[in-house]
NULOVO-165443 format. One record per residue: residue number from 1; x, y, z of N, C-alpha, C in turn. Coordinates in steps of 0.02 Angstrom, whole numbers, plus 50000, padded with zeros to 5 digits. Example, Ala and Ser with C-alpha at 12.3 -4.5 7.8 and 13.67 -1.06 7.14 Angstrom:
! residues 2
 seq   n.u   n.v   n.w  ca.u  ca.v  ca.w   c.u   c.v   c.w
   1 50660 49716 50390 50615 49775 50390 50660 49835 50390
   2 50642 49888 50354 50684 49947 50357 50645 50002 50394
! end
This chain:
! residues 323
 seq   n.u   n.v   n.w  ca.u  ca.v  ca.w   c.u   c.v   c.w
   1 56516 51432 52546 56560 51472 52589 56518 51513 52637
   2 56560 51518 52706 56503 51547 52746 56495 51632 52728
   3 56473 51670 52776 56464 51750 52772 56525 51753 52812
   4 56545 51724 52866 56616 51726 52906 56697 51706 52857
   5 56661 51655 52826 56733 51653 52764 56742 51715 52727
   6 56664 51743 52681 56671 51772 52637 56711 51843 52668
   7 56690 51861 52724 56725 51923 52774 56794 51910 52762
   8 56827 51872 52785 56899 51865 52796 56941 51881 52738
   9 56886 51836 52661 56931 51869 52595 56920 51936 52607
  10 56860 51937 52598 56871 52015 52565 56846 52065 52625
  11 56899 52082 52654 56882 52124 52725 56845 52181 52684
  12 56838 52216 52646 56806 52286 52626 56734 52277 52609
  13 56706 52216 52637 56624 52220 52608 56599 52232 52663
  14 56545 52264 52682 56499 52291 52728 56496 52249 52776
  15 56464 52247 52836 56433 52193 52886 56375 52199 52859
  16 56362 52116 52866 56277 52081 52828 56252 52085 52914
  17 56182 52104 52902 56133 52081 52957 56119 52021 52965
  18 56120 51966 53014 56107 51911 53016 56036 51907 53010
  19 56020 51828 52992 55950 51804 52941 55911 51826 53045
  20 55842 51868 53023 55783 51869 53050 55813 51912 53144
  21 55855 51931 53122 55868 51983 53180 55894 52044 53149
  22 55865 52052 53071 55896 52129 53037 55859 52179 53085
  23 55811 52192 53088 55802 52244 53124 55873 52299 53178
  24 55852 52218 53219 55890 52229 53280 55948 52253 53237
  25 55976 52207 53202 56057 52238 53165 56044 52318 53154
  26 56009 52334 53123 56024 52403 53105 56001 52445 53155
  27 55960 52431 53201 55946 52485 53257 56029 52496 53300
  28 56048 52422 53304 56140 52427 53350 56161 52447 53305
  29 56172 52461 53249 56222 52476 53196 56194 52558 53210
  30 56152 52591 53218 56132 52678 53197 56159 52695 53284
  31 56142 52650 53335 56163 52681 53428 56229 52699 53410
  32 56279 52635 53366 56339 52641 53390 56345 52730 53345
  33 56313 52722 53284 56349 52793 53251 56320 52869 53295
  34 56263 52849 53341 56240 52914 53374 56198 52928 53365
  35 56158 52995 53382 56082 53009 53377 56102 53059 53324
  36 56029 53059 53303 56023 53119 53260 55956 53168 53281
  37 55970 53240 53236 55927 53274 53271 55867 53264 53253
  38 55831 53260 53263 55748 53268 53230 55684 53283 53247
  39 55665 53301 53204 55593 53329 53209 55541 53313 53230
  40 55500 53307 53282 55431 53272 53308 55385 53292 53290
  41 55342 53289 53235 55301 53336 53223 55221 53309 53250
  42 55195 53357 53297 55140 53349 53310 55129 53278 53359
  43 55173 53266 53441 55178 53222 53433 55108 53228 53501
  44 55084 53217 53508 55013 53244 53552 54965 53173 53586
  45 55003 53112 53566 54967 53054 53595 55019 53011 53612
  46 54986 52957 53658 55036 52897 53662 55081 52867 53628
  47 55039 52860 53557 55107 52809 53526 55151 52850 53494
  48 55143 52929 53480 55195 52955 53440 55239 52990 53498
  49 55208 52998 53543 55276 53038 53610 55296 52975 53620
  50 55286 52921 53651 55310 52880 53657 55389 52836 53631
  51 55349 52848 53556 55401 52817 53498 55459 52870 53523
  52 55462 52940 53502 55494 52976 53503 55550 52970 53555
  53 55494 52966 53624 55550 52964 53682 55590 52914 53699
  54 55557 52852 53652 55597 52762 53678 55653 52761 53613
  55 55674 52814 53560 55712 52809 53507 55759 52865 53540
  56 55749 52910 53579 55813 52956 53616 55826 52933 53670
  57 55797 52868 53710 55827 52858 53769 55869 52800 53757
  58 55855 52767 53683 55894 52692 53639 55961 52745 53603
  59 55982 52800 53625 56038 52842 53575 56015 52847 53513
  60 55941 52837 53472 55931 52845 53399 55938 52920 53386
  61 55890 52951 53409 55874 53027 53393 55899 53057 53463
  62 55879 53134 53446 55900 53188 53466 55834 53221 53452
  63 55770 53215 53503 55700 53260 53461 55712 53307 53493
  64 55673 53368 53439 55633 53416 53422 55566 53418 53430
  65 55519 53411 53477 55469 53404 53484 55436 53465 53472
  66 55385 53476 53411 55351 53525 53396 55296 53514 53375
  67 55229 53550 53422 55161 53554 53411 55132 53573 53466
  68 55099 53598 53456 55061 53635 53526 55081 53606 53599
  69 55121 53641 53641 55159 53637 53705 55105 53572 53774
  70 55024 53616 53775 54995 53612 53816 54980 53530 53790
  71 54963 53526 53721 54928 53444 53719 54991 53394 53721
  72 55072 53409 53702 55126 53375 53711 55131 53366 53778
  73 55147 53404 53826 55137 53398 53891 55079 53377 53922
  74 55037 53367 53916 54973 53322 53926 54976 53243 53906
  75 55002 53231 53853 55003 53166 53836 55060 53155 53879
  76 55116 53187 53884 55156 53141 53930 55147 53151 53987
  77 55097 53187 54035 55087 53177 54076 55037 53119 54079
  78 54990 53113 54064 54948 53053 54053 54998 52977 54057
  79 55064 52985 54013 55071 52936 54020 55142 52927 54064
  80 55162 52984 54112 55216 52988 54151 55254 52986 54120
  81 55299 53030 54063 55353 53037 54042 55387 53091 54062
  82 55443 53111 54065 55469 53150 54094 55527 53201 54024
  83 55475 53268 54027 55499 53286 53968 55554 53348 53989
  84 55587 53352 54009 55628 53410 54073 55705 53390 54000
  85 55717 53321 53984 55794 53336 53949 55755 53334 53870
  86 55709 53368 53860 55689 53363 53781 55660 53447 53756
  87 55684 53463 53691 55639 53543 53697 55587 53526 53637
  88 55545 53571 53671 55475 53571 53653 55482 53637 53600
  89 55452 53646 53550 55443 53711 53519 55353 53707 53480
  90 55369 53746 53522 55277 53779 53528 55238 53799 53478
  91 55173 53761 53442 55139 53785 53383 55063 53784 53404
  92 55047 53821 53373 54943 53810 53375 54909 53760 53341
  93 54965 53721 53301 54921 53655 53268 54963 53615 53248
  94 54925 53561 53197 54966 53517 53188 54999 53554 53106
  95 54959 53587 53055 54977 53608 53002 55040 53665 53008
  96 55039 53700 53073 55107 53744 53086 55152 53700 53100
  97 55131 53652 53137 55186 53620 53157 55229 53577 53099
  98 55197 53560 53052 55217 53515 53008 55256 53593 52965
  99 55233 53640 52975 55268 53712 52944 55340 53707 52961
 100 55348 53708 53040 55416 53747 53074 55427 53686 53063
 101 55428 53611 53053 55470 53579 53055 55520 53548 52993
 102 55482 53597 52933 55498 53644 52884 55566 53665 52882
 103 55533 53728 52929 55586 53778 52915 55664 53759 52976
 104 55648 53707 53005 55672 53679 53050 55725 53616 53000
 105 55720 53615 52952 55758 53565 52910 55801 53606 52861
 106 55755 53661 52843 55796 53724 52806 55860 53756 52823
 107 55850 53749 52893 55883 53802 52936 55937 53765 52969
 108 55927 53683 52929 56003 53637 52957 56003 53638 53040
 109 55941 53646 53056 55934 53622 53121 55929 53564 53149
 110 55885 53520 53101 55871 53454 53112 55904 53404 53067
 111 55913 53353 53069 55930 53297 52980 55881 53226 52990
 112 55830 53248 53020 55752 53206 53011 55695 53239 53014
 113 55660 53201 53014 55588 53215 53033 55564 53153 53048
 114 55501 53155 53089 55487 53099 53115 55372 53114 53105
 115 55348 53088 53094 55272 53102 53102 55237 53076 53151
 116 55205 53125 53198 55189 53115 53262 55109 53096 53240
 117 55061 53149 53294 54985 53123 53276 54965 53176 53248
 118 54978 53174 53180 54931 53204 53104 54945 53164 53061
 119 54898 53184 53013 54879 53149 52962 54956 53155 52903
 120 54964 53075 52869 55025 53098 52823 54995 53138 52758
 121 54955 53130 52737 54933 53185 52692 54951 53271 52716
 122 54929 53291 52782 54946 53346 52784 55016 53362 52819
 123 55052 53305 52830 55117 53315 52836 55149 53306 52784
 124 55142 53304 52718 55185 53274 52665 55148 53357 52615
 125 55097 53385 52634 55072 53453 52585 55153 53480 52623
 126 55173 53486 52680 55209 53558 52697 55268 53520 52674
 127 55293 53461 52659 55348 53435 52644 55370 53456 52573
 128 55305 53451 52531 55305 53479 52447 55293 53548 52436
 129 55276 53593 52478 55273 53646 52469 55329 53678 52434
 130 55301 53702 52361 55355 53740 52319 55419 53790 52334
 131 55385 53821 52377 55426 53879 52419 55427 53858 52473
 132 55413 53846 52525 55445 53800 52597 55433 53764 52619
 133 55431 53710 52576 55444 53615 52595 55517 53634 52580
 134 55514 53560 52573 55594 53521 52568 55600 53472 52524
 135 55568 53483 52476 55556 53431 52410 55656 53454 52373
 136 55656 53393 52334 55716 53389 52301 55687 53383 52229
 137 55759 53368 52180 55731 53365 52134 55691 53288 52104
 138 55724 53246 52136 55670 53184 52129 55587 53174 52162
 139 55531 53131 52148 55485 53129 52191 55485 53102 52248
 140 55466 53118 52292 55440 53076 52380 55423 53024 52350
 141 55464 52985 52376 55417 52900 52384 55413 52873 52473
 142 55401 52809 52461 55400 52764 52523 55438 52701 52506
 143 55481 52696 52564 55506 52639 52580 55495 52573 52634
 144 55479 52533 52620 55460 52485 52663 55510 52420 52686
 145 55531 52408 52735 55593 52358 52752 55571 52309 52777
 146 55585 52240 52773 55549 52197 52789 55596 52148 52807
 147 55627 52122 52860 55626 52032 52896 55584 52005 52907
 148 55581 51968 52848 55543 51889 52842 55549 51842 52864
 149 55510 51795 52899 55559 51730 52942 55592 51682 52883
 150 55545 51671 52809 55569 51637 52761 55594 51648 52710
 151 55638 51717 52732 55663 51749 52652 55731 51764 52709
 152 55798 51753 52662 55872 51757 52696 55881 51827 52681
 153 55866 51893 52687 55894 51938 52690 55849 51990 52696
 154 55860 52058 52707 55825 52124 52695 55787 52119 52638
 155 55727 52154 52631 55671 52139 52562 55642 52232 52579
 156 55674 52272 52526 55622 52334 52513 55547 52321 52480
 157 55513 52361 52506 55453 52358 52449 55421 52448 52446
 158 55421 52449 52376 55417 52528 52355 55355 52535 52311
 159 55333 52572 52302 55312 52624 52363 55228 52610 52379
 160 55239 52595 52453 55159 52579 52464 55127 52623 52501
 161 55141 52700 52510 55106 52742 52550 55105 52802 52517
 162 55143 52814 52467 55127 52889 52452 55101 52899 52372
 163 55144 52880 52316 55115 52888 52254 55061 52837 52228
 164 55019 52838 52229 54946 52813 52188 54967 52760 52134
 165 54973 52804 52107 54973 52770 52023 55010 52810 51969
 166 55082 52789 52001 55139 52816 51972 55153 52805 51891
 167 55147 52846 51858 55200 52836 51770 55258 52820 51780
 168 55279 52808 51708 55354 52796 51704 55412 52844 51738
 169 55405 52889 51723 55453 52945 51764 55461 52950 51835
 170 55398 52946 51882 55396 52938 51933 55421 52877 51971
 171 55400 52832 51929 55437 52753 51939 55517 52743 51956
 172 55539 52803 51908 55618 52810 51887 55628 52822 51954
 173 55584 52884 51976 55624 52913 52058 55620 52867 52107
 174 55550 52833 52110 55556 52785 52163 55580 52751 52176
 175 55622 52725 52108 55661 52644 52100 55750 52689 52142
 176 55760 52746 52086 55826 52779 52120 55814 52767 52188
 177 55776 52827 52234 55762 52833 52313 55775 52754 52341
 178 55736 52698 52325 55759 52643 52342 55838 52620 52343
 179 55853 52624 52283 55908 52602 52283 55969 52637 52341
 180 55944 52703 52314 56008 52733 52364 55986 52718 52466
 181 55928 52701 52472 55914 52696 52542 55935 52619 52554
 182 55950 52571 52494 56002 52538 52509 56072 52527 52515
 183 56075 52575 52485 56154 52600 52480 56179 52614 52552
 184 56118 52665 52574 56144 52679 52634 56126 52639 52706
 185 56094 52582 52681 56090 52527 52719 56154 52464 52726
 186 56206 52494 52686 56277 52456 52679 56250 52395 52605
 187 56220 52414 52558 56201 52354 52519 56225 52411 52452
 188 56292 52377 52403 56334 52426 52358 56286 52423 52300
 189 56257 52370 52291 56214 52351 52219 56172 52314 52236
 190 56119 52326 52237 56037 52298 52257 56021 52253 52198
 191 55999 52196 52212 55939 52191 52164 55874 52195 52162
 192 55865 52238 52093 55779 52244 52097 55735 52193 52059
 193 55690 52207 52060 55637 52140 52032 55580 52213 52021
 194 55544 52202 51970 55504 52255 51931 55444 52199 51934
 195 55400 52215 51969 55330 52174 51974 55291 52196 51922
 196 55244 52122 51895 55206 52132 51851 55167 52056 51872
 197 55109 52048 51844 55076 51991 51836 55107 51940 51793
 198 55144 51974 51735 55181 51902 51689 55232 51929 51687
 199 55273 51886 51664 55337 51891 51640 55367 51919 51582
 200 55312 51913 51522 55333 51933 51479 55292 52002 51453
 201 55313 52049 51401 55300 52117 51384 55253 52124 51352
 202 55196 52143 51404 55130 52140 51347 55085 52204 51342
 203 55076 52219 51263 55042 52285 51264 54974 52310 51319
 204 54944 52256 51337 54880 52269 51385 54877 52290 51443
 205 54972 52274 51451 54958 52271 51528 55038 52330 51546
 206 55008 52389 51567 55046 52446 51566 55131 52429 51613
 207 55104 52388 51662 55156 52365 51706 55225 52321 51670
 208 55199 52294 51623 55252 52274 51574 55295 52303 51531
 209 55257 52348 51512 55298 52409 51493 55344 52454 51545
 210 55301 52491 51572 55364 52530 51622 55418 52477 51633
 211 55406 52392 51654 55460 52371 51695 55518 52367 51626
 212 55503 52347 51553 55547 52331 51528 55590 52431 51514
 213 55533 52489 51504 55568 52524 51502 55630 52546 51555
 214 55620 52537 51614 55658 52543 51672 55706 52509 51662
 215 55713 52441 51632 55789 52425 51612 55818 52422 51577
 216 55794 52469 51525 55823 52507 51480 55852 52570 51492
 217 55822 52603 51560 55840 52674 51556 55904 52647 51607
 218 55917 52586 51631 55963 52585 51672 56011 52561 51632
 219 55996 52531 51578 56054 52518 51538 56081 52577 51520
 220 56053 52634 51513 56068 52692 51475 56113 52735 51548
 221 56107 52713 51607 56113 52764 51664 56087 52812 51677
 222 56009 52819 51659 55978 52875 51682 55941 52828 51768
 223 55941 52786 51767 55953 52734 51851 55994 52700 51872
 224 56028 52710 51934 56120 52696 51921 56113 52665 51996
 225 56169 52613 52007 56161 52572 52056 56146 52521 52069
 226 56129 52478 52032 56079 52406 52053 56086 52364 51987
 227 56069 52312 52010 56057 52222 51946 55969 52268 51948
 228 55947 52290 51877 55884 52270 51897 55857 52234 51824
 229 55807 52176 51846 55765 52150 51796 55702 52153 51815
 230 55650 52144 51745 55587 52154 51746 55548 52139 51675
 231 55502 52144 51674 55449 52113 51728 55455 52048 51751
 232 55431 52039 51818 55422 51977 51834 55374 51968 51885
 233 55350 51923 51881 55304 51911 51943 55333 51880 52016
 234 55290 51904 52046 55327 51914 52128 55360 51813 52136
 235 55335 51775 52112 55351 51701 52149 55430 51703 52122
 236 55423 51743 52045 55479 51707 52009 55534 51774 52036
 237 55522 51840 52081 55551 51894 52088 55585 51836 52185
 238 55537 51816 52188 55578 51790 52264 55613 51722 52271
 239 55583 51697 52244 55585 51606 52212 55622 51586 52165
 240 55692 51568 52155 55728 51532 52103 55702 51481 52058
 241 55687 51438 52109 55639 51372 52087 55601 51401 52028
 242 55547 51459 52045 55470 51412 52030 55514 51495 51956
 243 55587 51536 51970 55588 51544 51905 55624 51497 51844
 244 55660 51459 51869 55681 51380 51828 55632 51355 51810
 245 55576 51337 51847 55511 51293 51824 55488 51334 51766
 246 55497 51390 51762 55477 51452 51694 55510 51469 51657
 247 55572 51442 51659 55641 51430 51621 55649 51533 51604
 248 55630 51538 51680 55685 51609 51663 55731 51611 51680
 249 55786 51661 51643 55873 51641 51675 55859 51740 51694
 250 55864 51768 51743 55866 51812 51786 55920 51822 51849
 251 55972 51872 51848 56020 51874 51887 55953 51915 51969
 252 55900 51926 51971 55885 51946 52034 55831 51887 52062
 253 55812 51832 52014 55771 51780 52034 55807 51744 52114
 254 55750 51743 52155 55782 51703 52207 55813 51768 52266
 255 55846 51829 52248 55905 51854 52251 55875 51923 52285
 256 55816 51959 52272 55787 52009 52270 55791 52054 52305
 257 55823 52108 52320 55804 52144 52382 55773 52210 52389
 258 55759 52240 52303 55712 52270 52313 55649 52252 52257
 259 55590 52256 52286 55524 52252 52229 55501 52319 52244
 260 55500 52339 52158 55431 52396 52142 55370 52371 52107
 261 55311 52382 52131 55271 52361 52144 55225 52415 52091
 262 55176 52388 52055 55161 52435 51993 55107 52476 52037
 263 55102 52503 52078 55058 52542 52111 55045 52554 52167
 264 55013 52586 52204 55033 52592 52273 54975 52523 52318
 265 54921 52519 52278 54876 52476 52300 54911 52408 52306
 266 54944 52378 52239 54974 52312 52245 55022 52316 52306
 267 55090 52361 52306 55132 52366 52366 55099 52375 52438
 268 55042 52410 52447 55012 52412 52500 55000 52328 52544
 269 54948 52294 52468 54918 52227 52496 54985 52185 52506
 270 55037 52190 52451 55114 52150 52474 55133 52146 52558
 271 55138 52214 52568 55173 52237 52636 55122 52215 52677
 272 55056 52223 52681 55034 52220 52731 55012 52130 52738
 273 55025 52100 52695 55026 52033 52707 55090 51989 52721
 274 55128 52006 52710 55187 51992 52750 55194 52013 52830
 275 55154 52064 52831 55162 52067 52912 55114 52016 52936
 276 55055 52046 52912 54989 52007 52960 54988 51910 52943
 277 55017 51876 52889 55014 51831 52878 55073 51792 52882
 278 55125 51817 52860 55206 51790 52858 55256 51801 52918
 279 55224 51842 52957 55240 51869 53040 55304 51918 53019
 280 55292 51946 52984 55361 52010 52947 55382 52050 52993
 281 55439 52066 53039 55443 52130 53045 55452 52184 53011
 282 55464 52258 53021 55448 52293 52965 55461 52372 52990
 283 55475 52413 52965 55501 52487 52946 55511 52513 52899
 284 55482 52590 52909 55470 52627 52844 55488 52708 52850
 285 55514 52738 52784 55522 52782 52779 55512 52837 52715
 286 55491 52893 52728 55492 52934 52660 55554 52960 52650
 287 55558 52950 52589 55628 52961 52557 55618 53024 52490
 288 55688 53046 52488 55676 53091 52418 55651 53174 52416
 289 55649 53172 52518 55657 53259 52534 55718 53291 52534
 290 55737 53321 52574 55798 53338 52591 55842 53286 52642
 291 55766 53291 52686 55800 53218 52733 55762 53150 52735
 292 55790 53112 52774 55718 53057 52791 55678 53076 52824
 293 55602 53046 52825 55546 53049 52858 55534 52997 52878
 294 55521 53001 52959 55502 52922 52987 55448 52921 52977
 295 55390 52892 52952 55334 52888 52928 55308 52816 52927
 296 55278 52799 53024 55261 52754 53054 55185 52727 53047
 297 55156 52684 53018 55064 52646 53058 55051 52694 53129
 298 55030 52716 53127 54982 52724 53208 54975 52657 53227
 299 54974 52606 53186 54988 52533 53222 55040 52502 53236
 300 55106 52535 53225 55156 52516 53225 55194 52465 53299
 301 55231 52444 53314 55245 52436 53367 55319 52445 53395
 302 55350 52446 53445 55394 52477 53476 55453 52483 53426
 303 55450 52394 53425 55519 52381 53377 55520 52405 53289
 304 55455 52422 53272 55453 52458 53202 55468 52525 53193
 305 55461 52564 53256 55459 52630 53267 55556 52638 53265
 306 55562 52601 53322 55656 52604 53333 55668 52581 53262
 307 55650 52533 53251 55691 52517 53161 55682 52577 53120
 308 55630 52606 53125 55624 52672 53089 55666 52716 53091
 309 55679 52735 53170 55715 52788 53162 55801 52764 53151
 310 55814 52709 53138 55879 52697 53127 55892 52697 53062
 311 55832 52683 53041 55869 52677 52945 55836 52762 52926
 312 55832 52790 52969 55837 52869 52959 55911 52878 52967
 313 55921 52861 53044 56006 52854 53051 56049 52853 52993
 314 56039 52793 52955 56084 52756 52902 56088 52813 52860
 315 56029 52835 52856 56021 52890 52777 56065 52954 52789
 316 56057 52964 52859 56079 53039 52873 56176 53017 52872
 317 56183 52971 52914 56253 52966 52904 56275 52926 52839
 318 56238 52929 52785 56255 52924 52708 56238 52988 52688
 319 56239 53060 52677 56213 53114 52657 56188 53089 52574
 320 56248 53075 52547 56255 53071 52481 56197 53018 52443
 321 56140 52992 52480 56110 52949 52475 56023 52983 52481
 322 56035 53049 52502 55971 53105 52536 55947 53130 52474
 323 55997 53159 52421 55974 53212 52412 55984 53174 52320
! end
């Protein structure tokens, strides 16, 4: 049955992004709902004024450009932008700036943030700051979005930029934050796939553990939302086939749309080989503050930056999916 049949039964299921133009889907899907306000923090070079200004002139955002006046206005003069319909709010660095844009989320001024040119380490200290970050009660993770040319749908991969070498508990938050940033990607029940080297539960290998505990704690509902199984290894987490050839019977084999990845190193080499080798497009965000954080490569490119700030979009016009 097609995706056009399945619509007609059941008019109340979401619109699917068509295969290898998701991006694009969700950048038109966040114009039509509007801009949102957000935060520029530190945006002082080409590719981060840039991003900023080609995501408010596409209807994504609404910036806030904050970090020292004289080097913001310098970069866009350098590169002829014309900053006259945007406000600037004025700091002496990039560590204030990553401050007020702080107290700039506190103060229900903004419902993003976006990371200009500083470092994410010292934009993610003022984000956790006990007394004025914007930490929640779950941990910051990272989300990674991916169109594949040879995979039929959206593919998360968590978390490859911020936690190291996450325990079980932390795992719990990252897998939640995922889930719900699919939620608010129009996807009601995700499936996850819990990466490990084997399949089956073995004392040596720590990754086997967390994954089988994780679907236990979801059996229990302390992780709510999603099909998830685990452990499995990535062929048999994307690949139906080669999990039949292993005679596993798995409701996310084949099916997957989100993988957690037992560390930030493995998710890192995942993601970044799907781009550079599998021709992936791709967008990312920190999840699990108060709001989203667009949290772009300095290598990023136009269309990763706009996908960014739209599945910020998605999150902000899902509130219930933020916090």
């Amino acid at each position: 049955m097609s995706n056009s049949e399945m619509d007609t039964l059941n008019p109340g299921l979401p619109e699917q992004p068509p295969a290898h133009d998701q991006l694009e889907f969700f950048i038109e899907q966040a114009r039509k709902a509007g801009p949102v306000r957000t935060a520029v923090v530190h945006p002082v070079d080409k590719n981060s004024l840039l991003g900023a200004i080609e995501a408010a002139e596409l209807g994504l955002i609404v910036p806030l450009l904050v970090g020292p006046e004289y080097k913001i206005r310098a970069a866009a003069e350098l590169e002829g932008i014309d900053l006259s319909p945007y406000e600037i709010i004025s700091t002496e660095h990039s560590h204030m700036a990553a401050e007020r844009a702080c107290d700039l989320v506190r103060a229900a001024e903004v419902v993003a943030m976006m990371k200009g040119s500083l470092g994410t380490s010292e934009l993610l200290a003022a984000i956790i700051h006990k007394t004025k970050g914007i930490r929640t009660e779950r941990r910051l993770s990272h989300v990674w979005v991916f169109d594949i040319p040879n995979y039929h749908k959206p593919l998360v991969i968590t978390d490859a930029a911020i936690n190291v070498a996450p325990d079980l508990l932390a795992k719990r938050d990252i897998l939640q934050n995922a889930i719900n940033f699919c939620h608010a990607l129009g996807n009601p029940m995700p499936k996850v796939a819990l990466l490990a080297a084997v399949e089956k539960v073995k004392p040596s290998m720590q990754s086997t553990i967390d994954a089988a505990c994780l679907c236990k704690m979801s059996d229990r509902g302390q992780i709510t939302g999603a099909i998830i199984d685990g452990p499995l290894a990535f062929d048999n987490a994307i690949s139906l086939q080669a999990a039949l050839d292993k005679h596993i019977d798995s409701p996310v084999s084949g099916e997957a749309d989100i993988l957690l990845a037992p560390d930030l190193e493995s998710a890192n080499m995942i993601a970044k080989q799907l781009i550079y080798l599998a021709g992936a497009k791709s967008a990312g965000l920190a999840v699990g503050a108060r709001v989203p954080i667009i949290l772009t490569s300095r290598a990023e490119g136009t269309l990763g930056r706009l996908a960014s700030c739209a599945m910020a979009s998605h999150m902000v016009h899902h509130p219930e999916q933020i916090s």
